[in-house]
C-alpha positions in Angstrom: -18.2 -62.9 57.5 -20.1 -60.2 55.5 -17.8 -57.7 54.0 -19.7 -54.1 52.5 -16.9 -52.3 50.4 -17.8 -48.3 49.5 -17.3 -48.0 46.3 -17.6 -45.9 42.7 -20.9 -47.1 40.9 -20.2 -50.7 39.4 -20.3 -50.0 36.0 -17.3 -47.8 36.2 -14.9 -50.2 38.1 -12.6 -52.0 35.1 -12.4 -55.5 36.7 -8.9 -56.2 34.8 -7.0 -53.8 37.0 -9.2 -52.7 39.7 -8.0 -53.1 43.2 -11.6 -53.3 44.9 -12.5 -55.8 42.5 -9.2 -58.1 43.6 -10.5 -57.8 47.0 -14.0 -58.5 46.4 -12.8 -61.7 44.5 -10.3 -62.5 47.4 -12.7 -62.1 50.2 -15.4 -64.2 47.9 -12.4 -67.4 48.0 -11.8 -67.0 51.9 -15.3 -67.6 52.2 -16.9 -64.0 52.9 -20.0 -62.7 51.4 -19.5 -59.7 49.0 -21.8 -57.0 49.6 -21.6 -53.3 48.0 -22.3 -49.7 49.0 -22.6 -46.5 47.0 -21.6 -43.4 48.9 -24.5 -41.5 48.4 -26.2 -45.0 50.2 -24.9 -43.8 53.5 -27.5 -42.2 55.8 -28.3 -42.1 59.8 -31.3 -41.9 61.6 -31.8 -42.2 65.1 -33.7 -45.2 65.1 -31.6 -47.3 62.8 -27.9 -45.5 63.1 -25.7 -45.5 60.3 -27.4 -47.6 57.6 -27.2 -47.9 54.1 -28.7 -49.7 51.1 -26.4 -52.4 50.4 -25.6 -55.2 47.3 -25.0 -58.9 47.9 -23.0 -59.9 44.8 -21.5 -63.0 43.6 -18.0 -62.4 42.1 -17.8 -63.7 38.6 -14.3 -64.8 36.8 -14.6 -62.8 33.9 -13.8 -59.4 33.1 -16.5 -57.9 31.5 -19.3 -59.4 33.9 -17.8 -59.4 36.8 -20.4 -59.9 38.9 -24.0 -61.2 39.9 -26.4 -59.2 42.0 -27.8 -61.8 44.4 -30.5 -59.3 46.7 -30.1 -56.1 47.9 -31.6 -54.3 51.2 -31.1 -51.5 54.0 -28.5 -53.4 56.7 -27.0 -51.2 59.5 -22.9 -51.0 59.0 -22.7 -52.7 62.6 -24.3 -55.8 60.7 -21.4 -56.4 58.4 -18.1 -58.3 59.5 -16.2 -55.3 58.2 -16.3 -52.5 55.7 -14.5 -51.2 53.5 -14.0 -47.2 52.8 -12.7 -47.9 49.1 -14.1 -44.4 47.7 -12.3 -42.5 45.2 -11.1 -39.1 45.7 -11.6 -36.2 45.4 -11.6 -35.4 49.2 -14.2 -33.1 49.1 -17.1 -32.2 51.7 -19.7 -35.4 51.0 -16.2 -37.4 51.4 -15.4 -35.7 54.9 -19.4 -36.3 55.5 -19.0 -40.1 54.8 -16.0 -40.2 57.1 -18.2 -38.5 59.7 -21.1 -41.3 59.4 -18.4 -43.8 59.3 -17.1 -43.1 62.7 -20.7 -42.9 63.8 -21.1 -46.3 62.7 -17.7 -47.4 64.4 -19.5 -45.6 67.8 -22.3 -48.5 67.5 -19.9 -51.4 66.6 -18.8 -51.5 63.4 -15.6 -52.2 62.3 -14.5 -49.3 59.5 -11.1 -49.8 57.4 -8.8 -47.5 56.6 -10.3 -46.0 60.3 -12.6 -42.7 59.2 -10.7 -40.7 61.7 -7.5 -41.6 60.2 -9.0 -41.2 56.7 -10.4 -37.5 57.5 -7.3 -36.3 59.4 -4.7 -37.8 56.6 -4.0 -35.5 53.7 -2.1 -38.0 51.1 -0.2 -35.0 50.2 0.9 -32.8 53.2 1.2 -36.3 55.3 5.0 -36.3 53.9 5.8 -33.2 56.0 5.7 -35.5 58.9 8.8 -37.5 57.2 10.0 -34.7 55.7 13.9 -36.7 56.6 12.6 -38.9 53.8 11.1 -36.9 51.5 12.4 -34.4 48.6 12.2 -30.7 48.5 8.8 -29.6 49.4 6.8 -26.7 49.9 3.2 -26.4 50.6 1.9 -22.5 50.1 -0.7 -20.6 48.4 1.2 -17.3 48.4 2.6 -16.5 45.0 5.9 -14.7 46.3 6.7 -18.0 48.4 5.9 -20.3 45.3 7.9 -18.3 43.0 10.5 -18.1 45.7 10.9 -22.1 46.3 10.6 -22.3 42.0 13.7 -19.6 41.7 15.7 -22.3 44.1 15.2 -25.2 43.1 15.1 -24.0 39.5 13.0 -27.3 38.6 10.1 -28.5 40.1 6.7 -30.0 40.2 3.5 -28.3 41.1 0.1 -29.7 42.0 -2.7 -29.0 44.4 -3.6 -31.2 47.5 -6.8 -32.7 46.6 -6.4 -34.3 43.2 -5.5 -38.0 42.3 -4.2 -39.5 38.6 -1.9 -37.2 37.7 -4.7 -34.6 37.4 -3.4 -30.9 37.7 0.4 -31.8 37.8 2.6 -29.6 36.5 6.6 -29.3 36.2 7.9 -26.4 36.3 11.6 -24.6 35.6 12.9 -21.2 36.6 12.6 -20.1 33.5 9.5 -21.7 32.5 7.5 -18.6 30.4 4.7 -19.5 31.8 5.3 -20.4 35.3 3.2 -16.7 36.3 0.0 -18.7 34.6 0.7 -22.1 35.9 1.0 -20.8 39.8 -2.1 -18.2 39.2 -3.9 -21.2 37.7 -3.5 -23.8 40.2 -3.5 -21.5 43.3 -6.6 -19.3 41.7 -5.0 -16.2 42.6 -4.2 -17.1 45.9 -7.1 -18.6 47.2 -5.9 -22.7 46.8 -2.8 -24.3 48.8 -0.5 -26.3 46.5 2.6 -28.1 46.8 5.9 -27.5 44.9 8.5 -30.7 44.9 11.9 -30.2 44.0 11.7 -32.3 40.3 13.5 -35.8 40.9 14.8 -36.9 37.5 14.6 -40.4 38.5 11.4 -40.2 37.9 12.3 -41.9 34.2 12.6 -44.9 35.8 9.2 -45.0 37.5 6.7 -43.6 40.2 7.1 -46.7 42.7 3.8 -47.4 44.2 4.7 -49.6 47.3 2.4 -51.1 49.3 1.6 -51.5 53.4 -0.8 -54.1 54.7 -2.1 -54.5 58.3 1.4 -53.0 59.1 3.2 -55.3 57.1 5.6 -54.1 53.3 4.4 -55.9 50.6 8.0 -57.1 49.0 6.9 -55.5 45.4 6.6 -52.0 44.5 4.9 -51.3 41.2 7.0 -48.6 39.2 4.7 -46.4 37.0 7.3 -45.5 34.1 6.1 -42.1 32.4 5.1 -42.7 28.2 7.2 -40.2 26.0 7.1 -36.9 26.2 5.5 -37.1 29.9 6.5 -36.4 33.5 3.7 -38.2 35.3 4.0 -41.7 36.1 0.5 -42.8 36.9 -1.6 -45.2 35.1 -4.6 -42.8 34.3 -1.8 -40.5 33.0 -1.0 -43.4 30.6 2.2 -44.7 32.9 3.2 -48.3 32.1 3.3 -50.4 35.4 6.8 -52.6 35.7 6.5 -54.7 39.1 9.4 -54.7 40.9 11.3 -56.2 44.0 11.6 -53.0 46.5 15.6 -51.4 46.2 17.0 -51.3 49.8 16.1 -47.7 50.3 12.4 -48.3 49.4 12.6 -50.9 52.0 14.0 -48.3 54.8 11.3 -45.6 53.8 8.4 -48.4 54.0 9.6 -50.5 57.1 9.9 -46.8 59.1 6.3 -45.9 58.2 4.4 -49.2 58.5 4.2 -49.2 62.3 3.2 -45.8 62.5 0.5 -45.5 59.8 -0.7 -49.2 61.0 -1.5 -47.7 65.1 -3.5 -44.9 63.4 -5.8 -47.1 61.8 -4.8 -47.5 58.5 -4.9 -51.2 57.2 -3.8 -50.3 53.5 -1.2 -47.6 52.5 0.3 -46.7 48.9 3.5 -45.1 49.1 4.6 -43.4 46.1 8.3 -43.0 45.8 10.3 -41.7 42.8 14.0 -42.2 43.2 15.2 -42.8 46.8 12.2 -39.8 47.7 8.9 -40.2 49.0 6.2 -38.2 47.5 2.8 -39.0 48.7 1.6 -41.0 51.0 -2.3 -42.5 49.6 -5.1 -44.1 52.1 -8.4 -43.2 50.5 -7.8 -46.2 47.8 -4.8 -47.4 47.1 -4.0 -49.3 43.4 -1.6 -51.5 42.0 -2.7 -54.6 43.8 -4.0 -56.2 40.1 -1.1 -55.7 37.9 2.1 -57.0 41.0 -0.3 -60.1 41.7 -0.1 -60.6 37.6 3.7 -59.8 37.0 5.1 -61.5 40.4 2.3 -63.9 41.4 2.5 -61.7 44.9 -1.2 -62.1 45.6 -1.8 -58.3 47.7 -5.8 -58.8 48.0 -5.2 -61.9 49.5 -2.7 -60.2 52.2 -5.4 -57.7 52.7 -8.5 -60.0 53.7 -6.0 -62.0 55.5 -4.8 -58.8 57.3 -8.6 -58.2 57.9 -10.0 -61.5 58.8 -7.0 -61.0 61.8 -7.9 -57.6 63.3 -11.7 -58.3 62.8 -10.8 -61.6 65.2 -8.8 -59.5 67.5 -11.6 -57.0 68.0 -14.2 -59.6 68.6 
């Protein structure tokens, strides 16, 4: 089977820790051809459909170069066995466009994962107000007076807008933070961008869990994202350290409730994050972590996922 993933440019994956890359290298040892797209690739016409200019690459073993271009040509998305939405954020208008061409490409047969519908109509943030029973205390508002309002109750909390990824933008936040008037002005811009406000989980010393769905299915290991010194942010880019861990009982109940439901939508890989016994965002676009649980647990995720794909690509044949 040929297998396009939509990715950043190549240069700027880091093979030791990319999730894409793990896939690429786990679809290359089932026996798939690798091929690459760029975003920008993406095009329709009405003589060809969805099409794009697309990479055959041979998947190398070392981290550096990582790869092999073998030939690269126009193919029609329909062509490939499956592909792969693995863009990075942010969630912005070319984003919603790709999603667009991607379900045009589904129209004329080709198999799209995570679905583009379910991609488009999925915000990773505001997605937790569907399970709010599971989640901490959250508010989503651009209005100063109800920000303000949800800070002065909770008295310590954590602010960051909708559409950013890596810890970018995140801010905590106490009542009687001196410069909570800047911070809400800031991220808002004077009331013209929606937010969310979390009730601050202290747990969050002992990790950000990433946890993982595939094809429906938890992956038994979360990866917990412990926050460096001085820091409130547990993600990697923020410069988190990643412990792998077996999932507590309660991660178990929050992942095992959503798995069925995100999985009928569409969405073949999730990342949960949890802090505590709270869930705090739920991530389709590209979910990480896949690298560093495979190297601390032998748990091989990328091999989970292409055989998680290799079995709805058969059942929609």
């Amino acid at each position: 089977m040929r297998i396009a993933f939509i990715v950043d440019p190549l240069p700027s994956l880091k093979a030791y820790k990319d999730s894409s890359i793990a896939m690429m290298r786990a679809a290359q040892a089932a026996g798939h051809a690798v091929w690459t797209i760029q975003q920008e690739a993406l095009y329709w016409s009405p003589l060809h459909g969805v099409c794009a200019e697309a990479m055959h690459l041979e998947m190398l073993g070392d981290d550096h170069e990582w790869y092999v271009e073998i030939d690269r040509y126009v193919v029609a998305l329909r062509d490939f066995g499956a592909v792969l939405m693995r863009k990075d954020p942010p969630f912005d208008m070319e984003y919603v466009t790709s999603t667009w061409l991607l379900e045009g490409a589904e129209a004329e047969g080709a198999r799209v994962f995570n679905r583009p519908r379910a991609l488009r109509d999925h915000s990773e943030k505001l997605s937790i107000a569907e399970f709010a029973h599971f989640s901490a205390s959250t508010l989503v508002a651009r209005d100063a007076r109800v920000i303000h309002s949800f800070i002065d109750r909770e008295r310590d909390t954590v602010l960051k807008p909708l559409d950013g990824m890596g810890g970018s933008q995140i801010f905590r936040v106490r009542h009687d933070d001196p410069n909570r008037n800047v911070i809400v002005e800031t991220l808002t811009r004077n009331g013209a961008r929606t937010i969310m406000a979390q009730r601050y989980v202290p747990e969050i010393v002992d990790g950000d869990k990433r946890i993982l769905i595939v094809g429906g299915e938890v992956v038994p290991y979360c990866l917990a994202r412990i926050p460096k010194a001085g820091e409130t942010r547990g993600n990697l880019a923020a410069g988190g350290t990643g412990v792998a861990r077996e999932l507590t009982a309660r991660d178990r109940e929050i992942a095992t409730a959503l798995a069925p439901v995100l999985a009928a939508r569409g969405l073949l890989l999730v990342g949960l994050d949890v802090i505590g016994d709270w869930l705090t965002e739920i991530n389709v676009t590209s979910p990480t972590c896949m690298v560093e649980i495979a190297e601390q647990t032998g748990f091989d995720v990328a091999e989970m996922l292409i055989t998680a794909l290799e079995r709805q690509c058969a059942a929609a044949a």
